[in-house]
Structures are given as C-alpha cells and as structure tokens.
C-alpha positions as CSV (number, residue, x, y, z in Angstrom):
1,X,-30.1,-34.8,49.1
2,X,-32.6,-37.6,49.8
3,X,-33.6,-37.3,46.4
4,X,-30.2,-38.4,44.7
5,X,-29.8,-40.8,47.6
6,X,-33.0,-42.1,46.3
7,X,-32.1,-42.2,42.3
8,X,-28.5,-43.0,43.2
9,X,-30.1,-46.7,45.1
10,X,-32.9,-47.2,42.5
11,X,-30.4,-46.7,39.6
12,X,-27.3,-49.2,41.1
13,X,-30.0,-52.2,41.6
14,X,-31.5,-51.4,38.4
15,X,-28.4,-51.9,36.7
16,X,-27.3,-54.6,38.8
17,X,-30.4,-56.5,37.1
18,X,-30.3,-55.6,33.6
19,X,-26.6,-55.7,32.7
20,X,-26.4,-58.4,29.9
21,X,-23.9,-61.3,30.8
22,X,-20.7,-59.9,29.4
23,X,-19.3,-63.5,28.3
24,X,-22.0,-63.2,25.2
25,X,-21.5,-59.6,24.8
26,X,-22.1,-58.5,20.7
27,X,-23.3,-56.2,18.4
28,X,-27.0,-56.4,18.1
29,X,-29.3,-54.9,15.2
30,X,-32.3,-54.2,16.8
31,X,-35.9,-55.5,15.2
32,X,-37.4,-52.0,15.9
33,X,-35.5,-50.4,12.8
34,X,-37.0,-50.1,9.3
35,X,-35.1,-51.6,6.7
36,X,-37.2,-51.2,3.8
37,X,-36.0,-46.9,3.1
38,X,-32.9,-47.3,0.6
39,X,-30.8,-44.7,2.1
40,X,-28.6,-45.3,5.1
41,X,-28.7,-43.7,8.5
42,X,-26.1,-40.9,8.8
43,X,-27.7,-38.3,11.6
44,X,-28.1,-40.8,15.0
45,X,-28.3,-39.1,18.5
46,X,-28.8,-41.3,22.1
47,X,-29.0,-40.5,25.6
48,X,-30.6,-41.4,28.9
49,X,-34.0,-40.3,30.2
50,X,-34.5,-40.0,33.7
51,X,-38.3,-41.1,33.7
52,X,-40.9,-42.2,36.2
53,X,-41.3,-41.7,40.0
54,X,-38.5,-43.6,40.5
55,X,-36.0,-41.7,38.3
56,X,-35.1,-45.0,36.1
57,X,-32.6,-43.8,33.7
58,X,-34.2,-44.7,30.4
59,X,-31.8,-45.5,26.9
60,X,-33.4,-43.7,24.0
61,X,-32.5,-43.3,20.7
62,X,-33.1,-41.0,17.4
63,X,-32.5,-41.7,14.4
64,X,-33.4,-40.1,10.9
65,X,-33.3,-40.6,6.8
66,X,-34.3,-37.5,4.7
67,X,-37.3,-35.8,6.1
68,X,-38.5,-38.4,8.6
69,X,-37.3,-39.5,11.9
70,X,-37.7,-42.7,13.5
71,X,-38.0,-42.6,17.7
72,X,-37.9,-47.0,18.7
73,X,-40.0,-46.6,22.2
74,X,-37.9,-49.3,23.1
75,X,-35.5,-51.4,20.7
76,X,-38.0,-54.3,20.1
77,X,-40.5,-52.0,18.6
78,X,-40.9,-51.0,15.2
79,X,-41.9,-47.4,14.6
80,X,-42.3,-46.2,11.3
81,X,-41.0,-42.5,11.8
82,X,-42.3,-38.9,10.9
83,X,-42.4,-36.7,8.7
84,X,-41.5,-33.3,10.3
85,X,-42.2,-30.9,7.2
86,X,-40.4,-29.7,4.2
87,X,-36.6,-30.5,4.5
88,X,-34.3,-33.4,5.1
89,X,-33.1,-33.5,8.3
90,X,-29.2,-33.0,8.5
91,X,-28.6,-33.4,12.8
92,X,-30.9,-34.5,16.1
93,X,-29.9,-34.6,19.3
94,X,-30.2,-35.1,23.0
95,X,-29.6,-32.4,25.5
96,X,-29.4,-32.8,29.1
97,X,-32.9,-31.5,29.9
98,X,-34.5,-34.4,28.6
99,X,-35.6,-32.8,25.2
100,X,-34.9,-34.0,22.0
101,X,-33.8,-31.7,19.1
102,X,-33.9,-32.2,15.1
103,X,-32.8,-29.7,12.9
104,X,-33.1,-29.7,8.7
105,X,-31.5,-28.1,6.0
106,X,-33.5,-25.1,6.2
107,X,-32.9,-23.7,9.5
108,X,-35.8,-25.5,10.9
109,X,-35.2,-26.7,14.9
110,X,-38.0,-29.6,16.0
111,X,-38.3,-30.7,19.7
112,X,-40.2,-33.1,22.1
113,X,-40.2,-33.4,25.9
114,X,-38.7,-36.2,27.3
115,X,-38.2,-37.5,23.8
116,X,-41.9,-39.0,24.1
117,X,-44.4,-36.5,22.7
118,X,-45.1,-35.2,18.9
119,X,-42.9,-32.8,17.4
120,X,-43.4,-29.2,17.3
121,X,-41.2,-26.5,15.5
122,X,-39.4,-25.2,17.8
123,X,-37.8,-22.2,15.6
124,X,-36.5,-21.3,12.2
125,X,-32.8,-20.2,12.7
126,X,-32.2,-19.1,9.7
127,X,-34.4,-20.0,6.2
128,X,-30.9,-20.7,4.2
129,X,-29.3,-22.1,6.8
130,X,-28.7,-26.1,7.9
131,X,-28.9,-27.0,11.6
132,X,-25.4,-29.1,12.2
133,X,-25.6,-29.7,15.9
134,X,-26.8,-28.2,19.1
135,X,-25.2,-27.8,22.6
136,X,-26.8,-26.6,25.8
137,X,-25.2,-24.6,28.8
138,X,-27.8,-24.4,31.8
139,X,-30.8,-22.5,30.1
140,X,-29.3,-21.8,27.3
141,X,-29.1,-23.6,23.6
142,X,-26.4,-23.2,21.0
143,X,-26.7,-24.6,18.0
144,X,-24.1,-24.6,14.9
145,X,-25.3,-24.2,11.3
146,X,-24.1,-23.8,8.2
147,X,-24.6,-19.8,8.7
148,X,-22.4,-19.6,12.1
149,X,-23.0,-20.8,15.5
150,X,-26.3,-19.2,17.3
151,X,-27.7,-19.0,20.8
152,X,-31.0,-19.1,22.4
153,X,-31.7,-18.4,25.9
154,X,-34.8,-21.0,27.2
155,X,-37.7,-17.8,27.7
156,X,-35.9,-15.7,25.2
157,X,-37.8,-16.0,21.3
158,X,-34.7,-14.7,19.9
159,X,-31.8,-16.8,18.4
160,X,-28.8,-14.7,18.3
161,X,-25.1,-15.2,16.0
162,X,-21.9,-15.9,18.6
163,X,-19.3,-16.1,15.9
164,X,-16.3,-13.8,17.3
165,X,-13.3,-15.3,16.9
166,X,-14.2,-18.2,14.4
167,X,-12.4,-17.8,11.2
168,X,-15.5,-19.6,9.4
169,X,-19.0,-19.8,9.8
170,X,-19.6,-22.9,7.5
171,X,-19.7,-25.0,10.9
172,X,-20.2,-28.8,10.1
173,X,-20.5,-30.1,14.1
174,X,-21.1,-28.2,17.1
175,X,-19.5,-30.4,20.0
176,X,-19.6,-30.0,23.6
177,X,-17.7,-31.3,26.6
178,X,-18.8,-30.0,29.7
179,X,-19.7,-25.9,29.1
180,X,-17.3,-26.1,26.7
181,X,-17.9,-25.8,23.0
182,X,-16.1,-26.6,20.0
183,X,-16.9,-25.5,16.5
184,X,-16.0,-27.9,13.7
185,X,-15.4,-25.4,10.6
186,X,-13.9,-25.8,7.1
187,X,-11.4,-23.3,8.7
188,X,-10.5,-25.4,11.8
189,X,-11.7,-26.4,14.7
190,X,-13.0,-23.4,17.0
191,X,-13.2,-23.7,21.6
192,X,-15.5,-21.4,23.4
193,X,-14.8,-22.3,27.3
194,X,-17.6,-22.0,29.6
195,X,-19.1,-18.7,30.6
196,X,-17.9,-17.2,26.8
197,X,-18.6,-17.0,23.6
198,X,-15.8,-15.8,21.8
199,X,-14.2,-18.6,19.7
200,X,-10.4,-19.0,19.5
201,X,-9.2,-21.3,17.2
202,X,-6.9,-24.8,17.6
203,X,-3.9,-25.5,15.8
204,X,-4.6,-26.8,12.6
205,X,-4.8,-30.4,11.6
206,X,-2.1,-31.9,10.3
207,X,-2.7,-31.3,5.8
208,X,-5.4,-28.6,7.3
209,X,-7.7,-32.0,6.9
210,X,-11.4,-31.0,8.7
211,X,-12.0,-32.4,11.3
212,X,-15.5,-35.0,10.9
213,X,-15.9,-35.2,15.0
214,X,-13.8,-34.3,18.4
215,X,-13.5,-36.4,22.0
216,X,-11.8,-34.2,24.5
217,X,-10.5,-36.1,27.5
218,X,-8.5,-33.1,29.8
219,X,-6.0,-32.3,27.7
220,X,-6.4,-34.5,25.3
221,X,-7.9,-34.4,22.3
222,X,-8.9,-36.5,19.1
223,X,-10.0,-35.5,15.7
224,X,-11.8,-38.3,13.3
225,X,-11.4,-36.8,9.6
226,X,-10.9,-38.5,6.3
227,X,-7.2,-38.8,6.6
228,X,-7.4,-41.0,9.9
229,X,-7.2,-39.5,13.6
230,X,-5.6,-37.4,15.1
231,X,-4.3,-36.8,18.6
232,X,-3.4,-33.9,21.1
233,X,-2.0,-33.9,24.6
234,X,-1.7,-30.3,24.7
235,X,-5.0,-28.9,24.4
236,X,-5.0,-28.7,20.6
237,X,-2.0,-26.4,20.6
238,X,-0.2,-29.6,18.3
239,X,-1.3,-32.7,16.6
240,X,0.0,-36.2,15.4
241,X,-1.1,-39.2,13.7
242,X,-2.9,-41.6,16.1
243,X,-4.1,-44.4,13.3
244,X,-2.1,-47.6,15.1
245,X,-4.5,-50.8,14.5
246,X,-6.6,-49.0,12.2
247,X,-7.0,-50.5,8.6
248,X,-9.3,-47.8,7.1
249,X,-8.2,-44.3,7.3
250,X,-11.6,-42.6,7.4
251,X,-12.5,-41.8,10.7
252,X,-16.2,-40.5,11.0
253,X,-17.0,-40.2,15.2
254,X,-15.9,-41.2,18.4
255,X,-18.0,-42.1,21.8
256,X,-16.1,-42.6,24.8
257,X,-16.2,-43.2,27.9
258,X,-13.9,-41.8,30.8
259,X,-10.6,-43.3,29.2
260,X,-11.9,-45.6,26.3
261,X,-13.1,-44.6,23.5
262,X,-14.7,-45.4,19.9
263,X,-14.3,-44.7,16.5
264,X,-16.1,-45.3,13.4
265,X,-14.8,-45.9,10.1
266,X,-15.2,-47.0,6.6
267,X,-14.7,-50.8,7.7
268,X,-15.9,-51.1,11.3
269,X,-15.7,-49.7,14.7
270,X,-12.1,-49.7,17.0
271,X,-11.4,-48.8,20.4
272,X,-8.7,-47.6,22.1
273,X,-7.8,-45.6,25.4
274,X,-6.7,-41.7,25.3
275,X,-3.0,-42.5,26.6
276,X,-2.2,-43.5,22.8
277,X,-2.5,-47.3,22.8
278,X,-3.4,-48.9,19.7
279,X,-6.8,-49.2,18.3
280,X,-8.3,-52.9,18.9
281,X,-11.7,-53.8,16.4
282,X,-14.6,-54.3,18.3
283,X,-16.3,-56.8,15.5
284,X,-18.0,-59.2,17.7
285,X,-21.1,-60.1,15.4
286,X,-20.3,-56.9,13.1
287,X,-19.8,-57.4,9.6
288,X,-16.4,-55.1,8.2
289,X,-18.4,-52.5,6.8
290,X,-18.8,-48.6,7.0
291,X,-20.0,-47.2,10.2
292,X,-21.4,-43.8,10.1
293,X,-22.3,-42.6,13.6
294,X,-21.6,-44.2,16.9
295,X,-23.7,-43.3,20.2
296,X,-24.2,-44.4,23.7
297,X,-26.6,-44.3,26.8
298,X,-25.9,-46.0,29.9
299,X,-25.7,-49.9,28.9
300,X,-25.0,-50.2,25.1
301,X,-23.0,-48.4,22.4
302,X,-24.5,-47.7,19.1
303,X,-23.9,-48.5,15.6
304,X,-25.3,-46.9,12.7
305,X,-24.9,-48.0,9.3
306,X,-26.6,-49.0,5.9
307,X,-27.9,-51.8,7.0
308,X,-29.7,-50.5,10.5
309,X,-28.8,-49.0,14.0
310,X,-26.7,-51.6,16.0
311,X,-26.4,-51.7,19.5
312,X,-23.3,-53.3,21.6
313,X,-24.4,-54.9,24.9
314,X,-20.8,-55.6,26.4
315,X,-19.7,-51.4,27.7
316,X,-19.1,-53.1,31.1
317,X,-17.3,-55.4,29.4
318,X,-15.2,-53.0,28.2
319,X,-14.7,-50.3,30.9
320,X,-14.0,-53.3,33.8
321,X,-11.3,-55.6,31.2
322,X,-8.4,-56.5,33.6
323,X,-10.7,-55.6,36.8
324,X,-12.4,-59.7,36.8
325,X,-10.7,-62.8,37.9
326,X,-10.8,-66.6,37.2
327,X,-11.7,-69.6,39.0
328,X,-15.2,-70.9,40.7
329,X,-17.2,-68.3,41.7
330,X,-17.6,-68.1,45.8
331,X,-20.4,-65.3,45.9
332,X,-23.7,-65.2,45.0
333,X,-26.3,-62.6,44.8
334,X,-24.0,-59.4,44.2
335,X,-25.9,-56.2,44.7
336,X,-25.1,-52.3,46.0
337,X,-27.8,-49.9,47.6
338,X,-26.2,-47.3,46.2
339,X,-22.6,-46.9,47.6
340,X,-24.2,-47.1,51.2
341,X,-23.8,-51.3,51.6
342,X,-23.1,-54.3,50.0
343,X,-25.0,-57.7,49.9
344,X,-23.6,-61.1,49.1
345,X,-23.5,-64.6,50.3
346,X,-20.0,-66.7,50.4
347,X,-20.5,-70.2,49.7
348,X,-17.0,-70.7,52.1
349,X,-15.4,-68.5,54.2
350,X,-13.2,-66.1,52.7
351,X,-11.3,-62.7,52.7
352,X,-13.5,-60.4,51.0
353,X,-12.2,-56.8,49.6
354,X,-14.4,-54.2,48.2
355,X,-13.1,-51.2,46.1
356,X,-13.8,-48.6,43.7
357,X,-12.4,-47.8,40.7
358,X,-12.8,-45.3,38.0
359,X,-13.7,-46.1,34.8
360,X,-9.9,-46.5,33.4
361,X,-9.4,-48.9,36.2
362,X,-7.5,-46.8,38.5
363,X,-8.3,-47.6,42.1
364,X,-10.1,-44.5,44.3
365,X,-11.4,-46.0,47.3
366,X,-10.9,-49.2,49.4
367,X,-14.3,-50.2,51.1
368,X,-13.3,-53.4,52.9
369,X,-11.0,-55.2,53.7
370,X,-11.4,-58.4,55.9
371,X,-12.5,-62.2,56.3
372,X,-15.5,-63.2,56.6
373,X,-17.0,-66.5,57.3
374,X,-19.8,-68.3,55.0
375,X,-23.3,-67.2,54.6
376,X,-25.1,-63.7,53.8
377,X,-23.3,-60.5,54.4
378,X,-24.3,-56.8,53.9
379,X,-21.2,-54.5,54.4
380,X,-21.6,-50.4,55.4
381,X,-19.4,-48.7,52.8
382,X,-17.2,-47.0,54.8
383,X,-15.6,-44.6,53.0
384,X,-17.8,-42.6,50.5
385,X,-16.5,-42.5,46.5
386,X,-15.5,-38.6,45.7
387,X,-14.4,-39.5,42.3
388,X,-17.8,-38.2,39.9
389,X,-19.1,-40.0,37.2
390,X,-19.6,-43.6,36.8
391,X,-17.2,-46.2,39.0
392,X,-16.2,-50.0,39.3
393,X,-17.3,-51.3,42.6
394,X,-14.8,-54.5,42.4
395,X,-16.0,-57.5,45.1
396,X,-12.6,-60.2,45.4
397,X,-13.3,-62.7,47.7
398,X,-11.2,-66.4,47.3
399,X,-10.2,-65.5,44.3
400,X,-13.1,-65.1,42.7
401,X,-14.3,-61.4,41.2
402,X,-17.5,-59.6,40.5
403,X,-17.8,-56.0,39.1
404,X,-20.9,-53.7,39.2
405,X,-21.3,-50.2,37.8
406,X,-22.9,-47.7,40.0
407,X,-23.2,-43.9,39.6
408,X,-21.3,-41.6,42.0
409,X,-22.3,-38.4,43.6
C-alpha cells in the first residue's frame, strides 16, 4: 500500500510540472527521428515505463523501417536504429511488464528489458511465419502471426497454436483490451475473453471489409478498415457506418482514451467520443497527409507518417475540454499529493470547490466545497476517488478553473 501511495504522490506532482501549457498545444515532429531512410514508418508502438526509485512513469517510443528499429532515449535525441538480423520487421510492441517486443517476417520475436538494453532473440515462432502483434495476460504472451495466434507461458520455451474457434489463421493484428483478445483475420474479427482461448467470431463488417485496427470501449466497439469505420453498441453482434466529419474513408488505427478517441487516415488524424458524435480533425500544426499509426503514453499522442513520428502535446487538452473556465485567474500554485490534499493560494477570498471527474467529464466525487479567505491553503481530500484509471481533479474558485490529471487507485 505505501508503495502506490508513494508512486501515486510522486506521479501527480510530476505531472503537475511537466504538462505543456495547453493554449499552445500542437503536433510536434520530434528532432530525434531520422529522416534520411526513404521508406515511411508503418510499425510504431509507445507506452510508459515505470523507471527509477521513484517509479516516474517514463514515455517511450519504438519505431521501425525494414530491418532496423529506432528506440529515441528521449525525443530530442537522435538514434540511428538497429539492425536486429535477417528480416524486416512487420510489428513491435509494448507490454505491460516493461519489455519491449519486435517481431519480423520470419517468425522471429526480439525483446529488451525496460525498453533500455540490446536486443536479443527472444524466439522463432514459426520460420514462415510473420509476427503481427503480441498481447500479454499475467505471465503469459500471445502473439498473432500470419500462421495463427500462439501462446507462450513466461518460464515455459514452448510457443504453442490457440486457434479454436477462429475461422482463419492469416491474423493481420492481435489487439487486446484488458484479458481480452481480439484476432483481426481476413475471415473477421475473432474475441477470446479472459481466462480462454477459444475464439468466437464477431459479426461481420458491413461488405465483409477487414478490419485494419479495433478500440473497444464496454460495449462498444470500432473498426478502422479501408471503407471508413465502423461502429458497434452491442458487442460486435451488429455494425453501422460511423464516418461523420471524416473526409478520407481509409481508416488505419485508433488510440483512445476513456471516451475519446483517435483515428488515422489517408489525410490526417480525427477524434471523436464512443457515444457516436462526429469526428472533429485534430490538425493543429499537421499537414493533411496520410497517417499510418497513432500511439500514446501518458502526456502526448503519436503520429507516424512519411515524413517522421509526431507527437501531440495537448491530451489534457483534450480529455478536460468543457471542464476549464474564463476570466482572471484567482489561484496560484495548483498542485495534488496524490488524492490525499490540495495546495493553492487565492489571491482574494473566494468559494473554492474541488471535484473529480473521469475522463469523459462525468463528475465522481466532490472533495470540497466551501469559502475560503485569501492566502495559502492545503485541503484533506475527503472523500477518496473509486473510479480507476486516470481522473480530472477540477479546482473552481471565483470563477476561475484549473484542471490536473492524477492517477487513481
């Protein structure tokens, strides 16, 4: 417990420092990629890496073109990639125990602790095979390939077929959304829930299009393919067009997060929410021009395209819009030890409410409530957030409104 007290505190004031000033927010290509290799970037994967004593969550990316791949220590620095063998790599990834995966078009899997340290070969699926995605439940590794899906448990040398139930084994994505799986197959679209691995297949898409790359959001689901996206509310069981604000019809992947959510296409990225409003293009120092993969860690979405990995500093932006207020700001000095207190000075006195909301803005806990007179404050939280994930800690006071991101239990 005292050890996610301790992450949850060191996390909240690290973010509360280095989230960029949202009024400037844009698309960024950062110096560290290398523009001289003529081929663009279509296999991207990012995550966060909890590193150092003090459990900073770290933004990393991968990226890769043919047989090398490019790991920026940080997105200043130029590196100038490596060569992993004989191949071209065709997916990399970043699973949730800090490793980082590549796999190539002949069933070779590459990995590195803590995304920091040289690449070894991991395994050799299957000679004829390409490595198309991987997933990870607990100890154990999925990865789908053009062969069928296959699974590896952590101190096991053995990678073994799951396939029951899918009606093809040319898999093109292997998705994952808590423990479970989906299977993107020429065939349709395959779900394993968690705790099995038979397959059972969704309805198919409208035109039995493929389906490029899923977001799952409950019950809701949406497919990027060439022919637009498409949406379900019912678990995949139907589907129906969901292309409103979008001028190019290929989709190519989605990030999201909680309710919002983005999608790549042949002239830009969009986003939209998962209750079917219309996409919006999010173009703010981005060119119209095709985006390949998207990605995110815990600050900035990611962009990649011919011309270089972009990277969007303005998520808060997005995930607080309609939380912030107008007129002259009354507080100073905003910051959150974890969701235990508060701290702020008021330049007057004011009433001061404090609440938390998830990330579609829906409110799940009032904190305070009361007026307080000028000077330096530091309020006990007292009511704990339940909701998981990340939430909106929203400060009002006379009028004036500051937001802050912090991660709950």
């Amino acid at each position: 417990m005292a050890y996610h007290s301790c992450l949850i505190r060191v996390a909240c004031f690290f973010l509360a420092l280095v989230l960029p000033d949202m009024s400037h927010a844009q698309w960024v290509r950062p110096s560290s990629f290398v523009s001289s290799w003529p081929d663009s970037v279509r296999h991207f994967a990012s995550g966060d890496i909890w590193q150092g004593d003090a459990h900073i969550p770290r933004g990393t990316y991968l990226y890769a073109r043919q047989n090398r791949v490019y790991y920026p220590p940080d997105m200043n620095t130029q590196d100038t990639g490596r060569v992993l063998g004989p191949g071209n790599v065709t997916s990399v990834a970043v699973l949730m125990n800090h490793v980082c995966f590549v796999g190539t078009d002949r069933g070779q899997i590459y990995h590195q602790g803590f995304c920091l340290n040289n690449w070894i070969l991991y395994a050799t699926v299957h000679d004829s095979a390409s490595i198309n995605g991987f997933a990870q439940r607990g100890e154990t590794y999925y990865t789908g390939t053009s062969r069928g899906v296959f699974k590896k448990i952590s101190n096991q040398p053995e990678w073994t077929p799951v396939n029951t139930g899918l009606k093809s084994l040319s898999v093109s994505r292997l998705k994952q959304r808590g423990q479970t799986l989906y299977a993107l197959t020429d065939s349709g679209v395959g779900v394993a829930p968690g705790g099995s691995d038979n397959w059972t297949m969704l309805a198919p898409l409208p035109g039995f299009v493929q389906a490029r790359d899923l977001v799952v959001s409950g019950s809701i689901i949406l497919a990027a393919t060439d022919q637009g996206v498409f949406r379900s509310i019912d678990s995949g069981a139907s589907w129906s067009p969901f292309n409103a604000g979008l001028t190019d019809s290929s989709a190519r992947s989605f990030v999201d997060t909680a309710s919002l959510v983005l999608v790549a296409t042949g002239d830009g990225v969009y986003h939209a929410r998962f209750d079917g409003s219309a996409w919006t293009r999010l173009d703010n120092g981005l060119s119209a021009a095709p985006v390949h993969v998207l990605g995110k860690t815990l600050w900035y979405f990611f962009a990649a395209r011919d011309d270089g990995v972009w990277h969007y500093n303005g998520l808060n932006a997005l995930v607080t819009s309609g939380l912030r207020g107008e007129g002259k700001s009354r507080t100073d000095g905003f910051r959150l030890d974890g969701l235990r207190s508060a701290s702020f000075t008021l330049a007057a006195p004011a009433r001061v409410r404090l609440t938390a909301h998830d990330l579609t803005g829906r409110r799940t806990a009032t904190l305070f409530d009361a007026p307080l007179g000028a000077g330096a404050h530091r309020i006990p939280l007292r009511q704990h957030v339940s909701a998981p994930g990340m939430q909106v800690i929203r400060l009002e006071a006379g009028g004036q409104v500051e937001t802050r991101l912090v991660p709950a239990r």
